[in-house]
N, C-alpha and C positions, 0 to 999 in steps of 0.2 A: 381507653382504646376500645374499638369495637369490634366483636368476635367474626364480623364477617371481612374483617380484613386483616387476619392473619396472615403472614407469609409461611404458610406449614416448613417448606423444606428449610429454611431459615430455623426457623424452632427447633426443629427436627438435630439438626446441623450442630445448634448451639448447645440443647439440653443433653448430649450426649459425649462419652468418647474422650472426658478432660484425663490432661494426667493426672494421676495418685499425687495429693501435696506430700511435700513428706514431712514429717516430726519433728520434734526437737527434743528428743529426751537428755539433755543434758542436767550440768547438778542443778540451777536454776527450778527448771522443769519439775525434778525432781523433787523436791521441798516445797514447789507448788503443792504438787499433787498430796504430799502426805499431808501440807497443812490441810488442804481442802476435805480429808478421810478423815483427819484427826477431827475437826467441824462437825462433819456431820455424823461419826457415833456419836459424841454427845447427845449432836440433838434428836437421832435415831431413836438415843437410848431413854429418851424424855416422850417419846410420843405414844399416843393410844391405842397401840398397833394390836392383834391380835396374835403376836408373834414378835420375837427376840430377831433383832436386826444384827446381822456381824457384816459391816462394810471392810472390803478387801483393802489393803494398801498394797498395790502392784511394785512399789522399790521392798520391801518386807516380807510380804507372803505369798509373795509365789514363785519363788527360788524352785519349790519344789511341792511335787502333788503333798508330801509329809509337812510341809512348813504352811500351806494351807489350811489342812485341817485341822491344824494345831491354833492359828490363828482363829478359825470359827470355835472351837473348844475353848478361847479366853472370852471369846465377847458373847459365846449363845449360850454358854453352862455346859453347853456336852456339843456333842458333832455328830453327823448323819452317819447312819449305820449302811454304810457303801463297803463293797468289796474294794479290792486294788485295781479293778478292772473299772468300774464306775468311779472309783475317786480320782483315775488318772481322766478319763472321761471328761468329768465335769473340770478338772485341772485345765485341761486342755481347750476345752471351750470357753471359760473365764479367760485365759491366758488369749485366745484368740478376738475375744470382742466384750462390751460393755453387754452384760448381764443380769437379772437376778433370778438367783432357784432357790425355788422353795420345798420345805420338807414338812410335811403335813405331818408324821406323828411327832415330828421333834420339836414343832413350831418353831422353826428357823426360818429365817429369810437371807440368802448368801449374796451382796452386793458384790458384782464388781465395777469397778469406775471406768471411764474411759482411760486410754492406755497413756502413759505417762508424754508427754509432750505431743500428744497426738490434737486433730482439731477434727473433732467428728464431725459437725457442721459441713465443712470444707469439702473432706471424705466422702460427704454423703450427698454434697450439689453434683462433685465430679465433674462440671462443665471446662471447657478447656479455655473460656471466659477469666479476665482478672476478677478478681471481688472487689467491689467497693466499697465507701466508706460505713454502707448500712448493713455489711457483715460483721457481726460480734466478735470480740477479739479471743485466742484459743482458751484463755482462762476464761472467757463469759459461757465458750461453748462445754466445757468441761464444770462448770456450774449446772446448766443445764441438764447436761447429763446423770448427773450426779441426784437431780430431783426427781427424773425420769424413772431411775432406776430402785433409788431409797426411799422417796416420798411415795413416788408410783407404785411402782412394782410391790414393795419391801412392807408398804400398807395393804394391800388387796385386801378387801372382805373375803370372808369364808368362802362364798359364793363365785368367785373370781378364784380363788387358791388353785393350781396347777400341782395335779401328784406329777414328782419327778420324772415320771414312766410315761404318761399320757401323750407328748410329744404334740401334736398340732389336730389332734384327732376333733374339738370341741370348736370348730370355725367361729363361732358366734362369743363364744368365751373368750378366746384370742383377740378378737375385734375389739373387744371391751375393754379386755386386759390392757392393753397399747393404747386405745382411744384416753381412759385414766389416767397410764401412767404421763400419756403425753400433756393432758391436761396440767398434768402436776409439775411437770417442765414450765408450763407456759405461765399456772400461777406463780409458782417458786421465784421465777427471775424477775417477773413484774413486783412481785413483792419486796423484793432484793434492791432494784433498780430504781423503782420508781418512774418508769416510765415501758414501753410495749416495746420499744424496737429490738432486741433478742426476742422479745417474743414472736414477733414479728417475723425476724426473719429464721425465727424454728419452723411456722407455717410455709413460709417460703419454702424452704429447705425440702420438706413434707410433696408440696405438688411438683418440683422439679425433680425430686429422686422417683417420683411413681409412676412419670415415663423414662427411664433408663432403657430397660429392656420389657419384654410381653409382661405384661402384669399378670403372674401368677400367684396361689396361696402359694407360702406365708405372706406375698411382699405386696397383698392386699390390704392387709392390715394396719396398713403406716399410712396411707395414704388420709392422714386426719388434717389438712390443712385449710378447708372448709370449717369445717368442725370448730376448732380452731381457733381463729378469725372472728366466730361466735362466741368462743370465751373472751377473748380479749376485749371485744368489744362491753363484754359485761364487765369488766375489769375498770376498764374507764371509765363505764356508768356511776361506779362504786368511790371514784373520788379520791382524796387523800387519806379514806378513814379505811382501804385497801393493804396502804401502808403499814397501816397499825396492827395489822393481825399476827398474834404469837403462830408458833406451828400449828398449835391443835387445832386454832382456830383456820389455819387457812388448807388443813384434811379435812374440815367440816366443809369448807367452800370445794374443793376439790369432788369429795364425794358427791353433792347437791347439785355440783353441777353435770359431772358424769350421771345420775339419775336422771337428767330432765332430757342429757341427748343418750343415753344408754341403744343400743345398735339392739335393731330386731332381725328376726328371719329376713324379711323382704326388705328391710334396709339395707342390708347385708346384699342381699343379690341385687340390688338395685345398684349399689354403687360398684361390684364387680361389675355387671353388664357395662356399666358407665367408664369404666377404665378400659377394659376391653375396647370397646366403640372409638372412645381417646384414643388408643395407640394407636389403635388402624390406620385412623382419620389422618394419625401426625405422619404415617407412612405412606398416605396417596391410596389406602381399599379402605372401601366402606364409605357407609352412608356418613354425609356430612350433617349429622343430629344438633338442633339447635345444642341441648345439653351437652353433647360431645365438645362441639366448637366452644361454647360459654368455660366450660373443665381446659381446652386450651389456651383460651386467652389467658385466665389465673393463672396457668403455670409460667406465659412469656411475661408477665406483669411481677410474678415472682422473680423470675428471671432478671427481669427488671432492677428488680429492687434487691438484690444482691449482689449482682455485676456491673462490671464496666460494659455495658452495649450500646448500641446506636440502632435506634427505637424505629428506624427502616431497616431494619435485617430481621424487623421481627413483623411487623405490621407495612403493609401497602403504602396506605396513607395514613401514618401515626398522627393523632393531634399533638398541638406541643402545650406545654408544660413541664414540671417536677416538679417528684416529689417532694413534700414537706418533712421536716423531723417528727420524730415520733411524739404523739404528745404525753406529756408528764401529767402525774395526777398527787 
């Protein structure tokens, strides 16, 4: 489809304003979820992290801010040295979204998972669109997550490590932090699957959540689904021998590849400006930027490829075709 025949209010219309899916935390759900914790301390506790990994089990430990801390004290060797007033804190914000903090003199890393029958994916398109069949189902999106957060986050280098206190103050470190950890989303499942399409549609997911509302810091920073798009594609360069890679081996690829797109100053402002200019454009102000409109088309094409839509509510005169399955490597 071609950027200059977008239907903006159409876009506009679709990528926003869905209801909230809701959950299913039932027992099901819930034995999902701890298998999937119980999985990845193991393989946490096997990696060449710089730091002791305590992944949360949300049906176990966090009854209460006391039954958390007690939990990071069995898997990190000791627990962060937090008053009652920061341990209810950090209780509280684990308790409210998929997470990880980190404590620099304790070298701990605090996973938590997405929230037990939840589908973050879904959460986080929000369009008020069906999904279709090229959306991951809520255990592939709670996989992901889970790489996002442990692989991602739970590995940072020193260099990347966030003191508890710092809050959003390092824009450029943020950028990174998220760009990595997403990377490690997008390897994990590929490696997992055997084929891009989660991965796929995690990048999806990425450009239609970063017109929701004005793109402002923090919700600059997610917007990785260009990014993305260029892992993957090196993913499938790389073949069946992809497959093969133990963990260590595929933080090695994660890292290397985060290195080669690592975000600078004027990266960094280049693609605010770029978002900026996007939402305008998808609200009827502002100049219509070749780059502005090309950042729209991705998002209706994402749009696309997650939803049930009819490819005239998005473009003028849509060319026909469909898409292909994802391909396997």
């Amino acid at each position: 489809m071609r950027a200059e025949n977008l239907n903006l209010p159409g876009l506009a219309l679709l990528i926003e304003g869905g209801r909230w899916p809701e959950g299913a935390a039932n027992a099901a759900s819930r034995r999902e979820h701890s298998a999937l914790v119980a999985e990845f301390r193991t393989r946490t506790a096997a990696l060449p992290s710089e730091c002791r990994i305590a992944v949360i089990d949300r049906t176990t430990d966090m009854e209460t801010p006391e039954a958390m801390m007690q939990a990071i004290w069995r898997m990190g060797g000791k627990a962060p040295a937090l008053d009652r007033w920061k341990t209810e804190t950090m209780w509280m914000s684990g308790y409210n979204a998929p997470s990880c903090r980190f404590f620099a003199a304790e070298k701990i890393a605090c996973v938590f998972p997405g929230h037990v029958g939840s589908d973050f994916l879904r959460e986080s398109v929000h369009s008020p669109l069906a999904f279709g069949r090229n959306a991951p189902p809520r255990t592939t999106s709670a996989r992901i997550i889970i790489y996002h957060e442990a692989f991602g986050h739970g590995t940072e280098p020193e260099v990347l490590f966030r003191e508890a206190e710092d809050g959003w103050e390092n824009r450029r470190r943020r950028y990174n932090q998220e760009l990595r950890a997403d990377i490690a989303a997008v390897a994990g499942i590929c490696r997992d699957e055997g084929n891009t399409g989660a991965a796929r549609a995690w990048a999806a997911m990425r450009d239609c959540a970063s017109m929701h509302t004005l793109p402002i810091y923090p919700a600059y920073v997610y917007a990785n689904g260009p990014a993305l798009r260029r892992v993957i594609a090196e993913i499938e360069g790389k073949g069946p021998s992809f497959r093969k890679l133990d963990d260590a081996a595929l933080i090695g690829f994660i890292n290397d590849a985060h290195a080669r797109m690592e975000v600078d100053e004027a990266a960094m402002e280049s693609r605010n400006d770029l978002l900026r200019t996007a939402y305008d454009v998808l609200h009827g102000k502002g100049e219509k930027t070749a780059d502005a409109m090309a950042y729209l088309n991705d998002c209706a094409q994402s749009l696309c490829l997650l939803c049930k839509v009819d490819a005239h509510q998005l473009w003028k005169t849509p060319a026909p075709g469909k898409r292909g399955p994802a391909p396997k490597f």
